[in-house]
C-alpha positions in Angstrom: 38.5 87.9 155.9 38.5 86.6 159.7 40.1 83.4 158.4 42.6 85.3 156.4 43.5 87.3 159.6 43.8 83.8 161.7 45.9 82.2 159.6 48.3 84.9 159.4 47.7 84.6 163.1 49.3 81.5 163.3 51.5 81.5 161.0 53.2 84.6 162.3 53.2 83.0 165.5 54.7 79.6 164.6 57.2 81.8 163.0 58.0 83.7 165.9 58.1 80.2 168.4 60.6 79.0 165.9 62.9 82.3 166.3 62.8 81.8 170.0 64.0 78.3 170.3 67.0 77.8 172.4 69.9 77.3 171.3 70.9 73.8 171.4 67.5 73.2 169.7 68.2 75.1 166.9 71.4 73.7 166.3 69.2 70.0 166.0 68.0 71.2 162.9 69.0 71.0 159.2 70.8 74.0 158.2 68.3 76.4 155.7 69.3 76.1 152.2 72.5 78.1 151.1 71.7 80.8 148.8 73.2 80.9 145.7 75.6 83.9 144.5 74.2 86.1 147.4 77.2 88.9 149.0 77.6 89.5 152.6 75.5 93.1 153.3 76.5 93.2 157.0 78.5 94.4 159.3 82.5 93.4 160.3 84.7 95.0 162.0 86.7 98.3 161.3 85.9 101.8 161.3 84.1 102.3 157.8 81.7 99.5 158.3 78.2 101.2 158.7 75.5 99.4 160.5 72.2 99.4 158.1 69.5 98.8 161.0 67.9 102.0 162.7 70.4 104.1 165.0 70.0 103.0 168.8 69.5 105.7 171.5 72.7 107.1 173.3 72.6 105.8 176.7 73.0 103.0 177.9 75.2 101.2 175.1 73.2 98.5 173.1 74.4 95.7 171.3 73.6 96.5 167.6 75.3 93.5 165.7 76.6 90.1 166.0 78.6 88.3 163.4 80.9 85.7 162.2 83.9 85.5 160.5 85.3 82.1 159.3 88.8 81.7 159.1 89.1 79.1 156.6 91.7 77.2 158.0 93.2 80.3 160.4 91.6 81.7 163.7 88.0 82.7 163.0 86.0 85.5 165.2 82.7 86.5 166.7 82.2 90.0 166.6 79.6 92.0 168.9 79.1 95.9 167.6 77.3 98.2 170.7 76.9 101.7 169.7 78.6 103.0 172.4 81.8 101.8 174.4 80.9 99.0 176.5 82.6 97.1 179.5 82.6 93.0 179.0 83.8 89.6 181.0 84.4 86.3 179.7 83.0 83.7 182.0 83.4 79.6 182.0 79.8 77.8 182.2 78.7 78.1 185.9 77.7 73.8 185.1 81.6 73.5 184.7 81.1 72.4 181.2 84.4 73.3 178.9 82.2 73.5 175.5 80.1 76.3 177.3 81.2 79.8 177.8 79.5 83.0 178.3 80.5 86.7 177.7 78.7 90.0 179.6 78.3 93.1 178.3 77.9 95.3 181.5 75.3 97.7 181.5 74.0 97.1 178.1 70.9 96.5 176.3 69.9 94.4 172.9 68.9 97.1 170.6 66.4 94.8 168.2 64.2 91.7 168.4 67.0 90.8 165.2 69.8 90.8 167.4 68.9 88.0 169.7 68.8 85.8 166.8 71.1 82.7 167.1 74.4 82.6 165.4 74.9 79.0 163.6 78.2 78.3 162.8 77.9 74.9 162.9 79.2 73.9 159.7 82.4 76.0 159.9 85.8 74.9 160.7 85.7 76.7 164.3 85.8 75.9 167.6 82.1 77.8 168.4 78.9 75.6 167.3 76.4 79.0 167.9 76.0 82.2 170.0 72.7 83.4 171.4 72.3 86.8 173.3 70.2 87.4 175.6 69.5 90.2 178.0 70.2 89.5 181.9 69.2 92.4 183.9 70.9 95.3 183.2 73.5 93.2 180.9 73.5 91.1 177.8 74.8 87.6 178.4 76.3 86.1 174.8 76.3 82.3 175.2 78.9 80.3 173.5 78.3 77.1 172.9 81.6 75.3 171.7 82.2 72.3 169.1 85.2 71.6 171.7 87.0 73.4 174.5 88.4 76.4 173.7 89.8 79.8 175.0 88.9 83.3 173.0 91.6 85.8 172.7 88.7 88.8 173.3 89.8 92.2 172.1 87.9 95.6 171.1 88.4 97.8 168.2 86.9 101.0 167.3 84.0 101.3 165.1 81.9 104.1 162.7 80.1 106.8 164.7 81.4 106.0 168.2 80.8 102.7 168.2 82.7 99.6 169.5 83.4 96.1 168.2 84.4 93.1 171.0 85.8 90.7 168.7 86.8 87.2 170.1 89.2 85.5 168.1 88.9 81.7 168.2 91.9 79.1 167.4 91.1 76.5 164.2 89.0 74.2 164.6 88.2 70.8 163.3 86.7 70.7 160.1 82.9 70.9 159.6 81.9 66.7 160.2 79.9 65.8 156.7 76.9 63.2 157.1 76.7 60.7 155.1 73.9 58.5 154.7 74.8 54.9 153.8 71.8 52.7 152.1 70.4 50.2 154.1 71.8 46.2 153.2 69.2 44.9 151.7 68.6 47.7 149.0 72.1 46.5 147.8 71.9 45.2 144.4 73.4 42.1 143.0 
């Protein structure tokens, strides 16, 4: 029984370590496998879209989703859902790099552990590699990190139950670069 209880120890915390990689770490790594047939169960933007995680108290607003939406081909958007109206500022990297930006959500708190996961969008035809969130203070700083420069056009909308979506609409981007793996000269055959 003790061993049971340390290995699920361990493996719980290996688990977690690997959820709290930074970003550009994350991004290192091969993508999970796709899963087959599976329908989007989330949240996007508009005022009938619920939120299925537990309700987040009143005051002060909390960021209670993060999402993507690819554009295929067209402008694609991140979308951040707080549960109350929130104020927010787009900020260029403070190192002066163009493929970094960041994005505040003043006086606002990450609702879940879940919602500080990493956004991977990697393999999309956008501008935006991934998005982490992370809570500064009193504010939640969303960190962009960008395949190549580019400039949001940030709006809000509405959304169910009083909340409010800040989506960032992204111009197209290049296409998603495909690896390929040639064989090695000598396994040539003749």
């Amino acid at each position: 029984m003790g061993r049971l209880i340390a290995a699920l120890v361990v493996g719980l915390t290996a688990t977690n370590a690997a959820a709290q990689q930074p970003l550009d770490k994350v991004l290192d790594q091969p993508p999970p496998p796709a899963a087959g047939g599976e329908k989007y169960v989330g949240v996007a933007p508009g005022t009938d879209a619920r939120n299925p995680l537990p309700r987040a108290k009143k005051a002060p607003p909390h960021l209670i989703w993060s999402g993507f939406k690819s554009g295929d081909g067209n402008a694609s958007q991140l979308f951040f859902q707080t549960n109350l109206p929130v104020t927010f500022e787009v900020v260029p990297s403070k190192s002066g790099n163009p493929k970094e930006l960041s994005v505040f959500l003043r006086n606002c708190r990450i609702h879940l552990r879940n919602n500080r996961r990493n956004l991977d969008t990697r393999f999309f035809p956008t501008p935006v590699q991934g998005v982490t969130a992370l809570q500064r203070h009193k504010d939640v700083e969303l960190r962009i990190i960008l395949k190549e420069p580019a400039t949001p056009t940030p709006r809000t909308e509405p959304g169910p139950d009083g909340s409010q979506f800040l989506v960032l609409e992204f111009p197209p981007g290049q296409p998603a670069a495909v690896e390929t793996v040639s064989p090695p000269a000598d396994a040539v055959q003749k």
